[in-house]
C-alpha positions, 0 to 999 in steps of 0.5 A: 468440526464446528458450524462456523461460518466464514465472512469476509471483505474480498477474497484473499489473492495472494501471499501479501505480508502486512508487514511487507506492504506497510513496512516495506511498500508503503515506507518507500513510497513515504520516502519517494514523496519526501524525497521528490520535494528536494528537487521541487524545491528548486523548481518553486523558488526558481525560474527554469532555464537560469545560467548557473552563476545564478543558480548557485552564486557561492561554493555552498550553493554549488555543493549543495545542487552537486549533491542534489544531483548525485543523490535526489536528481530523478531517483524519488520520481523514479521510485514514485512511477515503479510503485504506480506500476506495482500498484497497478499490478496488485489491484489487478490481481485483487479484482481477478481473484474476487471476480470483479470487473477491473478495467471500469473501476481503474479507468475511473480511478484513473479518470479522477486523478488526471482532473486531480491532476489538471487542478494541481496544475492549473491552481498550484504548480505546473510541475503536476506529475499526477495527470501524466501518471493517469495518462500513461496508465492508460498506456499501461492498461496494454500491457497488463497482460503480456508475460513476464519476459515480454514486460522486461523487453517493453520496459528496455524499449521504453528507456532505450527512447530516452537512451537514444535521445540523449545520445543524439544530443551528444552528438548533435553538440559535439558535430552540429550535424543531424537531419532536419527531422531529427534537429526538429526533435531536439528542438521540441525537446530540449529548447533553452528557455529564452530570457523572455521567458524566464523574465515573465516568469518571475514577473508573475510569480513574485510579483503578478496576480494568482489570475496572471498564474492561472493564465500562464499556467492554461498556456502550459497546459497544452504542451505539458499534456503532449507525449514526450521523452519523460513520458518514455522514462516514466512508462518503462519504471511503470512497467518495472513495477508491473513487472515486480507486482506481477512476479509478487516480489513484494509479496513474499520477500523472504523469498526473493532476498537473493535478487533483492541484494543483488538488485542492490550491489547492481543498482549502488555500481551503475548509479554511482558511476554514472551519477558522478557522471551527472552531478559533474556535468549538470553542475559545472555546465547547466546548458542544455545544449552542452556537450557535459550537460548532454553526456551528464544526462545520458548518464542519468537515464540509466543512472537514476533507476539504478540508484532508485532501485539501490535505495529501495533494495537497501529500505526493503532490507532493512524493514526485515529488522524489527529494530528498522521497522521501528525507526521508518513506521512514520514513514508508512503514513507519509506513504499511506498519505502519498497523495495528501501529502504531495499536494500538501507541498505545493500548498505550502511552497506556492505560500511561501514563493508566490506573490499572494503569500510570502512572495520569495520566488527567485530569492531563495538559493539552494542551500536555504531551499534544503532548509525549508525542505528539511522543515517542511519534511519534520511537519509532514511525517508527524502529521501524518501520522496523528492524521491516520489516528483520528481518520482512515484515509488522508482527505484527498485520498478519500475524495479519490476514493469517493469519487471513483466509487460515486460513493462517499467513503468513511472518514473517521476511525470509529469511536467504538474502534478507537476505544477498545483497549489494546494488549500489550504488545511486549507479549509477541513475538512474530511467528512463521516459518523462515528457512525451516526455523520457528520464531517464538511467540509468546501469549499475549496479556489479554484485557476484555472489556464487555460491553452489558446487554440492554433493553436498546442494544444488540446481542453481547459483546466483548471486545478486544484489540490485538497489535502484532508488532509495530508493523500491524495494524490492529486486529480486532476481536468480539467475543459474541454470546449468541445464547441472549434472550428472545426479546434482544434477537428480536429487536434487531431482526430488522437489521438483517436483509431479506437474503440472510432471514432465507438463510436463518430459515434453512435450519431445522432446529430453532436453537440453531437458527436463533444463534445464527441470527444473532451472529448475523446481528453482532456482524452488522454491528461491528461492521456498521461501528466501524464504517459509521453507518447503520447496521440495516445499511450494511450490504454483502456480495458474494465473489469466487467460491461464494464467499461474502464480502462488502459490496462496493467500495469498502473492500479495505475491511477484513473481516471473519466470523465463526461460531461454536455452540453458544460461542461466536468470534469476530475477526476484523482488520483493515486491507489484510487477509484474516481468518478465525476459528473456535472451538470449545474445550472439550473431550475429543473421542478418536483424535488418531481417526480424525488426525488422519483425515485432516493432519500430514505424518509430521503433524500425527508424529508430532501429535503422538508425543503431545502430552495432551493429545485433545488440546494438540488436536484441537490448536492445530485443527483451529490454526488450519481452518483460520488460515483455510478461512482466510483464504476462502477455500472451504471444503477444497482446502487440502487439509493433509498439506497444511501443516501447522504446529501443535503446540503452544507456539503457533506457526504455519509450517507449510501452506500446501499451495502453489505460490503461497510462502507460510513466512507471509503468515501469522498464526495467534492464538488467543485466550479464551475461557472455554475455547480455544481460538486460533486467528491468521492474519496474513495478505496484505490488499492496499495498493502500492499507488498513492489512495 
């Protein structure tokens, strides 16, 4: 066995593929932003409560609301509040198996993004869903604990509110007859705007000052923070999400592909039949105490989640295509931005209507608003994208972050990350184990750039940058000489903390406690040129199993060292679990008696007909230490039910462990001169909520 040491950013949770919370999670949530603007639209241009002949004074308006109605009408909201549930559920999870205290930095999460919220509200638009989502979380925050099956039946009460309410407006506009308290309720819920209202509203936003809005908006602030039906909707999709999290669906969908498509089959029959339902009596008649409107809308509550969950399905699917994972990767940006990005629509809408810009509030119909729509969508997906090239977090995104942290997060991609030169992506191809069968991955074409020791620089460096297919962020590799001279370790012993010098004094031999401490020098190197800080200002806590991470805030680095002889390997990527491993080329005596202590029967089979037994050994021994390293489990890994292959293909065949699916891994195998060296990148950590 080599001396490697293992650091990394937080502790692995769970099977969570990079390419299934980026590709998939992310991509719906880029779509849900999208997607909600097209019902926005209307709500910016127009005052609520307009009769229908001025809704759509044409047949081309009229179509195009029918089709808004069948196709966009409450799904991307829909779609929005289920992700919230789920991120909920994964940084949960995330907290627990790191041993941090969740309820404290959730409730300020949550915290700032009601005054995130509130602001929206007051200084923009007043159709902010952002303080009601913090204030349902709360809500949600009960039932984090509750089991599977208790969820389900929480979430079928919550939407059986709505359900009823609707059904009673039915009736209600069919007989006229229900109880004062329940008429009370309608009322509350489903008053018509009068002409009053709408007239005033229009005055101020096409013609009044941005203080005439601020006021009217505080006047809605009150019963905008009430409870009411929508918040009943909301809470059960944000329980279907937690639901969803907590059965990790999202983290191994290969395995779930079977209640994927019939979530999909279901989802396309119901939303269909009652969508109709809906577009037909929304748009032939818009009143809200109308018999049509009333059976439109009951429909809806069950129609809408129904079709949601048809459109997230059929995304979900097709992100198991590389051909797709392609086409919708500029979505994960729009969806890594969610928050940016929703804001950034209000900004842009309220110049256009509102009397301080453009001043077209009320003059643009349906048909031109899917226009602009379409415009403001070809301006967000491209910008987005060149935005997280330059910066690591969309600018509100970080100033959630900052402020929940109380600590300003790094903003810009560190230059030394943004230069290093990446491989050839052409060279992979995905490896794992799907239903028994390996996919090919083929050796990557690797350049190393090395960065010449110094009189003023840290120990030497190699750098380079690994990208995994489309769907992966880069992986970032040094190649550390730990053998430099006395007087380069010196310079930067500074750098290291009280804690790590205690360390460096435990070994016995000088040799060994040199090439620790300057392991330990590259380490805070790398970390400090990513997170633009100074080396000496990196700090270390320690989680479950005494394994090192980040302290604070800046859990979304991963990061792995390990060391052979002279020879040390850094590992770093962002919100993805990885682990790496390297040993020297060189004899192995007995590889049978070693084989039987850390190999299965199939791996010594397969290891009996190597045609180079030393090599055989030594990639299947590095693939299983990454992926033991990845996870944190150390000396209590069960080495015999890790299976991996020996040969020059990597994959992990068989995890050995209980909810832990080997199809949620990659295994890299990555050249080096003098070692072999085996990287495995696999759990996904971003949260699924808009950060």
């Amino acid at each position: 066995m080599s001396a490697s040491q293992t650091i990394a950013s937080s502790p692995v949770i769970g099977p969570v593929r990079r390419q299934e919370r980026i590709e998939a999670i992310d991509i719906l949530r880029g779509v849900a932003i999208l997607g909600i603007l097209i019902v926005n639209m209307g709500l910016f241009s127009l005052p609520e409560g307009l009769p229908a002949h001025q809704l759509w004074p044409n047949a081309v308006d009229g179509a195009v609301e029918r089709l808004k109605f069948f196709f966009a009408q409450e799904k991307f909201k829909a779609l929005f509040s289920f992700l919230f549930g789920l991120g909920l559920a994964v940084q949960m999870i995330r907290a627990e198996a790191r041993g941090a205290r969740f309820l404290p930095l959730y409730a300020r999460r949550l915290c700032v993004l009601f005054l995130i919220g509130v602001g929206h509200f007051l200084l923009l638009w007043d159709g902010d869903i952002l303080h009601d989502y913090a204030e349902n979380g709360f809500i949600l925050l009960l039932f984090r604990r509750l089991s599977l099956k208790t969820l389900l039946v929480w979430a079928g009460i919550f939407l059986a509110i709505p359900v009823f309410f609707y059904g009673l407006t039915t009736y209600y506009s069919i007989t006229s007859r229900v109880s004062p308290p329940l008429r009370s309720w309608i009322s509350y819920e489903a008053e018509p705007h009068d002409q009053e209202t709408i007239d005033e509203t229009r005055r101020i936003y096409s013609r009044g000052t941005y203080g005439e809005m601020i006021t009217l908006r505080a006047r809605e602030l009150h019963g905008d923070l009430t409870p009411d039906i929508d918040d009943a909707y909301v809470l059960a999709l944000f329980l279907l999400g937690l639901y969803a999290g907590r059965r990790r669906i999202f983290h191994d969908i290969p395995a779930h592909l079977p209640f994927i498509r019939r979530v999909q089959r279901w989802g396309l029959g119901i939303g269909i039949a009652g969508n109709v339902a809906f577009a037909v009596g929304g748009s032939f008649d818009p009143s809200p105490t109308s018999v049509t409107q009333n059976v439109g809308r009951l429909c809806l509550v069950v129609a809408a989640p129904a079709m949601t969950f048809f459109y997230a399905s059929t995304i979900i699917l097709l992100t198991q295509r590389e051909t797709w994972q392609r086409r919708f990767a500029p979505l994960a940006a729009v969806g890594r931005m969610a928050l940016s990005n929703y804001l950034l629509q209000s900004l842009i809408c309220a110049t256009i209507f509102y009397s301080y810009g453009l001043a077209l509030f009320g003059k643009v119909r349906p048909s031109l608003g899917l226009l602009l729509t379409t415009i403001i969508f070809l301006i967000q997906i491209p910008l987005s994208v060149w935005w997280l090239r330059r910066f690591q977090f969309g600018p509100v995104e970080w100033l959630w972050r900052s402020l929940t942290y109380w600590q300003c997060q790094p903003t810009r991609v560190s230059p030394c990350y943004a230069a290093v030169p990446a491989i050839d992506t052409a060279g992979y191809r995905e490896s794992g184990a799907a239903e028994g069968a390996v996919r090919r991955r083929m050796r990557p074409r690797l350049r190393v750039d090395n960065i010449v020791l110094r009189d003023k620089r840290p120990p030497n460096l190699a750098t380079t940058t690994i990208r995994v297919g489309t769907s992966y962020a880069p992986l970032d590799l040094w190649y550390v000489d730990l053998d430099v001279r006395a007087g380069a370790r010196g310079s930067f012993r500074h750098w290291l903390s009280d804690d790590e010098l205690g360390r460096a004094e435990r070994f016995h031999s000088d040799l060994d406690r040199s090439r620790y401490v300057v392991g330990r020098i590259a380490l805070r190197r790398v970390l400090a040129d990513r997170l633009g800080c100074s080396p000496a200002a990196v700090r270390f806590s320690y989680g479950r199993n005494g394994k090192p991470m980040l302290a604070g805030a800046l859990g979304h680095l991963e990061f792995n060292l390990a060391h052979c002889g002279g020879d040390a390997v850094i590992a770093l990527t962002e919100c993805a679990a990885v682990g790496v491993d390297i040993e020297l080329l060189r004899p192995v005596p007995d590889v049978e008696s070693l084989a039987r202590l850390v190999f299965s029967d199939a791996e010594r089979r397969e290891l009996e007909l190597a045609r180079d037994p030393v090599s055989a050994f030594l990639n299947g021994w590095t693939r299983k230490e990454a992926y033991v390293k990845a996870l944190g489990l150390g000396l209590t890994a069960p080495l015999t039910e890790i299976i991996v292959s020996l040969s020059e293909r990597a994959a992990l065949l068989s995890t050995g462990l209980r909810g832990q699916s080997a199809s949620n891994w990659r295994l890299l195998d990555v050249p080096h001169p003098r070692a072999v060296v085996a990287v495995a990148l696999g759990p996904h950590l971003e949260s699924a909520a808009p950060t």
